[in-house]
C-alpha positions as CSV (number, residue, x, y, z in Angstrom):
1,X,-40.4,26.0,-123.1
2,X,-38.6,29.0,-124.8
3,X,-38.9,27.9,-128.7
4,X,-39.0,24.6,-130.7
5,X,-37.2,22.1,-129.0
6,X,-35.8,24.8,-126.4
7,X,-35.9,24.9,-123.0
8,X,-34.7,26.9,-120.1
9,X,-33.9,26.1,-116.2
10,X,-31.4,26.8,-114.1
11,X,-31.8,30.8,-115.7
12,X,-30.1,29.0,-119.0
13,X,-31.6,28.1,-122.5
14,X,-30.8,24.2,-123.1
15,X,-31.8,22.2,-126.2
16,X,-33.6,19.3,-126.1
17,X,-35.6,16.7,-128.3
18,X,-39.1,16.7,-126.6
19,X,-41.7,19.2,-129.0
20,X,-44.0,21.4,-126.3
21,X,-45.5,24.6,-127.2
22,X,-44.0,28.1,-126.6
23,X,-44.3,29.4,-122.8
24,X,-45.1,25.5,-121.5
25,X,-44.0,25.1,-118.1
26,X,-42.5,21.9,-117.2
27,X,-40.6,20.2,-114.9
28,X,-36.6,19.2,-116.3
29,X,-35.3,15.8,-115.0
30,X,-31.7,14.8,-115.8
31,X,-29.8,12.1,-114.1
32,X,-26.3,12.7,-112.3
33,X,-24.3,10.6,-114.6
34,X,-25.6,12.3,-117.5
35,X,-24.3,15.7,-116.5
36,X,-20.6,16.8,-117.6
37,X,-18.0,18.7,-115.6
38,X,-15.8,21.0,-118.0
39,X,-14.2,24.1,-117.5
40,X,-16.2,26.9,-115.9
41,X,-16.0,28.7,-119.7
42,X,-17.6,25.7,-121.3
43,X,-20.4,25.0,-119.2
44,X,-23.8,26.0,-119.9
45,X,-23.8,26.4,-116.0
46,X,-21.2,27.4,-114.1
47,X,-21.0,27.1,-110.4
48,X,-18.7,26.2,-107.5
49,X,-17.9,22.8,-106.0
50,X,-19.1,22.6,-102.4
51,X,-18.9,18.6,-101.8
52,X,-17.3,15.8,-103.3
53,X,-17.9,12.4,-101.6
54,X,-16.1,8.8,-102.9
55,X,-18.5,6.5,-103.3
56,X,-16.2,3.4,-104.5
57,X,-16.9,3.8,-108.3
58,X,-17.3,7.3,-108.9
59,X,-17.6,10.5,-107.2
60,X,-20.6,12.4,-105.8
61,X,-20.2,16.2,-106.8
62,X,-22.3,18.5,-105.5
63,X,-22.3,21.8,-107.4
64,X,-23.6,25.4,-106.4
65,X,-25.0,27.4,-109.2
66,X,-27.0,30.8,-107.8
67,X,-29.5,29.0,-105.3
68,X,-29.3,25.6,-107.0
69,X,-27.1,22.7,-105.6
70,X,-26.9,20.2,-108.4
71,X,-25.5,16.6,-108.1
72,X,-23.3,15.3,-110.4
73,X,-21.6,11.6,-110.7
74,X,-18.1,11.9,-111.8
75,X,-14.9,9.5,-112.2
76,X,-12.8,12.6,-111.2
77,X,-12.7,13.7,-108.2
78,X,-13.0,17.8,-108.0
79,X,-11.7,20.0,-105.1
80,X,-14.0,22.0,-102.9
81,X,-14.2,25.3,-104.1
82,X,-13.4,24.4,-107.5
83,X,-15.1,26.9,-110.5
84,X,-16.5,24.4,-112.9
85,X,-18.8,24.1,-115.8
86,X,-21.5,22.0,-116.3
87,X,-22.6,20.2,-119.8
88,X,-26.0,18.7,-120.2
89,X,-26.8,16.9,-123.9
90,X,-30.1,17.7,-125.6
91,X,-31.4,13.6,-125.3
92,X,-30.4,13.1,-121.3
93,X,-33.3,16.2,-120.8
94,X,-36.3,14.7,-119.5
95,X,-39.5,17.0,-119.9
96,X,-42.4,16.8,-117.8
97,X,-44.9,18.7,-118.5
98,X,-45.7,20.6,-115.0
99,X,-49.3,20.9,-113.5
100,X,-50.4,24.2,-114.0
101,X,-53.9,23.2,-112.2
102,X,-52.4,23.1,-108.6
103,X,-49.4,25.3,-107.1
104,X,-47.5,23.1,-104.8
105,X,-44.4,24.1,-102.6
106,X,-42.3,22.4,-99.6
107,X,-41.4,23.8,-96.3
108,X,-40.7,23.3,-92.3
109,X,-42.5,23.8,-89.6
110,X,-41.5,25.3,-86.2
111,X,-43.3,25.4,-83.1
112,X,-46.6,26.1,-82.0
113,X,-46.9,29.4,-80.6
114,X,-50.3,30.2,-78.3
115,X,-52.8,32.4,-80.0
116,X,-50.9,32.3,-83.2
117,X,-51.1,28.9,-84.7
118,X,-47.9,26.9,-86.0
119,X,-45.2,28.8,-87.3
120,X,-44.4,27.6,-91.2
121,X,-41.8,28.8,-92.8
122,X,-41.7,28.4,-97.3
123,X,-38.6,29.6,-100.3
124,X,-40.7,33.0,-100.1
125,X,-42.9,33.7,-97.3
126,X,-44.0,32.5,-93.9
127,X,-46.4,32.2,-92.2
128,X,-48.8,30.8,-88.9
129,X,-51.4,27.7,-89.3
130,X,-54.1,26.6,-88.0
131,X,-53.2,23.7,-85.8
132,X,-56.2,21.9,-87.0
133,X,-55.7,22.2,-90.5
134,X,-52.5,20.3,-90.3
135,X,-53.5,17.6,-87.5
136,X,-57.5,17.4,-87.8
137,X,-57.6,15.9,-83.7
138,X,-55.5,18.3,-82.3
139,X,-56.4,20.5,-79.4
140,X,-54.2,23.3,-77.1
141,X,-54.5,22.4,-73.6
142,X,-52.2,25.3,-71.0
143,X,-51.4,26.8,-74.2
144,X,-49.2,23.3,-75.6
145,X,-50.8,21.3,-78.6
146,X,-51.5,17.7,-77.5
147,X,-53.8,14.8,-79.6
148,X,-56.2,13.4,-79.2
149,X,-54.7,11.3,-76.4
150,X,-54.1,14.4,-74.7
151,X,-49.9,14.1,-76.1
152,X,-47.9,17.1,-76.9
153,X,-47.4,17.3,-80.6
154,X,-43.7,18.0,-81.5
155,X,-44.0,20.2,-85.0
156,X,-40.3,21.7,-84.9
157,X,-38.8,20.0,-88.5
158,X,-41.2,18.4,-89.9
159,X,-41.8,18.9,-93.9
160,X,-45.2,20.3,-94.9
161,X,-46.3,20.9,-98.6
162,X,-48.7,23.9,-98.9
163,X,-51.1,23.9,-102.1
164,X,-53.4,26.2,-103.7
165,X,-55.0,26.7,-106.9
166,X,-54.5,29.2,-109.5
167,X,-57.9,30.5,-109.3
168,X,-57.8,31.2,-105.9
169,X,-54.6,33.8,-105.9
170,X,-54.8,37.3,-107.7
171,X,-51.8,39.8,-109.1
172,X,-51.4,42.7,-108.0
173,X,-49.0,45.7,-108.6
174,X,-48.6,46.6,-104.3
175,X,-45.6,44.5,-103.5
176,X,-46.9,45.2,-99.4
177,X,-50.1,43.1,-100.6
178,X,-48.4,39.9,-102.0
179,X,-47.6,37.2,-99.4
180,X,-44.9,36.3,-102.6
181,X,-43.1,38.5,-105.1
182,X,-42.0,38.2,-108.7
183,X,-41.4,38.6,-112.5
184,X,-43.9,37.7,-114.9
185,X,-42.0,34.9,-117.3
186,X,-44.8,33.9,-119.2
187,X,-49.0,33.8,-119.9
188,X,-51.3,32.5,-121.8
189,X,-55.0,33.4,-122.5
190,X,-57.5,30.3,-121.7
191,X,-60.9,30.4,-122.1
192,X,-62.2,34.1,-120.0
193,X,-58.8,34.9,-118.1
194,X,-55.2,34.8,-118.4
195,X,-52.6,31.9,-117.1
196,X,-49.7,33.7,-115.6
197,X,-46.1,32.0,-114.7
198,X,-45.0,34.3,-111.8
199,X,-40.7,33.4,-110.6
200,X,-39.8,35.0,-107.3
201,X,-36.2,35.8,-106.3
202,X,-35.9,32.4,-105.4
203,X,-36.6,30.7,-108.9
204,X,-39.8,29.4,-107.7
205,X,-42.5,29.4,-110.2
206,X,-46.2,30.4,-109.3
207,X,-49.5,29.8,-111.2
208,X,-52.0,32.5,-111.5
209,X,-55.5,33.0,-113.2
210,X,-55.9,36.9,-113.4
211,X,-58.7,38.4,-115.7
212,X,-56.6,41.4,-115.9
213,X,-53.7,41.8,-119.2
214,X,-50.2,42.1,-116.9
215,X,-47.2,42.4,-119.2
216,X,-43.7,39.5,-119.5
217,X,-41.2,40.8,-116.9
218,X,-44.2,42.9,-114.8
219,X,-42.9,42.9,-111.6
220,X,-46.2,41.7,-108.9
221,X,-47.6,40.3,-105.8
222,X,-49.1,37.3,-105.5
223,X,-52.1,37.6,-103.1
224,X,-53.7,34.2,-101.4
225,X,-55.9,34.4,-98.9
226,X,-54.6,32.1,-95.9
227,X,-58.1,29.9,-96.2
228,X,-57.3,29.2,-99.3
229,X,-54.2,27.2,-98.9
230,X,-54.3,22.8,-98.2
231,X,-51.7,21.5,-96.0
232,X,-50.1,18.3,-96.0
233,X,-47.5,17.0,-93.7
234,X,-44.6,15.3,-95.9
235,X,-43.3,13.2,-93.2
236,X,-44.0,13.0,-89.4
């Protein structure tokens, strides 16, 4: 939250009817219907058509604004490539207030390479897991991960969600420290250390407890130790 009844996502300051303090971060949920194409100089977002798909009643539009693909249901039909604008009301803005006691994020595995672990690949950084800590059975048998059963797991694809908490991660101003990158957009003090909202390049937001006093817009890395992460496969 940037204000009173204020709001920003998608890098753009929307009004909105729910009350949360100042610097709350929180998760925006609007339906497809609810959001308006106009002309690219009316929207509150602009952005490019990249898909528009008939679906009997009313069209699917898919719009891309920077690195966001928002879906939109329209009666019209718009034409790939299309510069539009997009119109979202204060009351069809659904706040969720976001957890700031857990950082949570979505990626894909590849495969299992011998001696290094599983390859995992995330918006910002990469990295190679223990096989164990994403299938607790597993074992490497000729340098292939098989079950329990003695079966060779297939990891290329499958979603993974990697978690860790704020506590656990620590700012600092060596951007070859970091396993992520970013701007400072926000903090808080709470209780003995400060709350920090870190946004990478990629507009995804990070959670960190530092006891240190970084400045809004520092530019830091995020370092987590690799113990420190949970794992959890997303589907299989």
């Amino acid at each position: 939250m940037t204000g009173y009844m204020k709001s920003i996502f998608c890098v753009t300051v929307f009004d909105c009817v729910d009350d949360y303090s100042n610097g709350m971060v929180f998760d925006a949920v609007v339906r497809p219907e609810d959001i308006v194409i106009t002309d690219e100089e009316k929207g509150q977002i602009k952005g490019e058509v990249i898909a528009s798909d008939f679906k009997g009643t009313f069209y699917i539009v898919v719009v891309q604004s920077g690195k966001k693909e928002i879906e939109v249901h329209s009666l019209n039909n718009y034409a790939i490539g299309s510069k539009v604008g997009l119109c979202i009301a204060p009351d069809s803005i659904h706040i969720i207030p976001y957890d700031m006691s857990i950082n949570h994020y979505e990626g894909v595995l590849g495969d299992y390479e011998d001696g290094k672990g599983i390859y995992a690949e995330f918006a910002d950084f990469e990295t190679y897991i223990e096989p164990s800590r994403i299938f607790a059975e597993s074992n490497v048998t000729d340098g292939v991960l098989v079950d329990a059963d003695g079966n060779e797991i297939e990891t290329d694809g499958l979603k993974i969600e990697a978690t860790f908490i704020p506590a656990d991660a620590e700012l600092s101003d060596n951007a070859e420290l970091g396993i992520v990158t970013g701007n400072i957009i926000s903090f808080i003090y709470v209780d003995d250390h400060y709350r920090y909202t870190v946004r990478s390049k990629s507009e995804e937001d990070y959670i960190v407890n530092d006891e240190d006093l970084w400045n809004q817009g520092d530019y830091v890395s995020i370092m987590i130790p690799k113990d420190k992460f949970s794992y959890r496969l997303l589907d299989k």
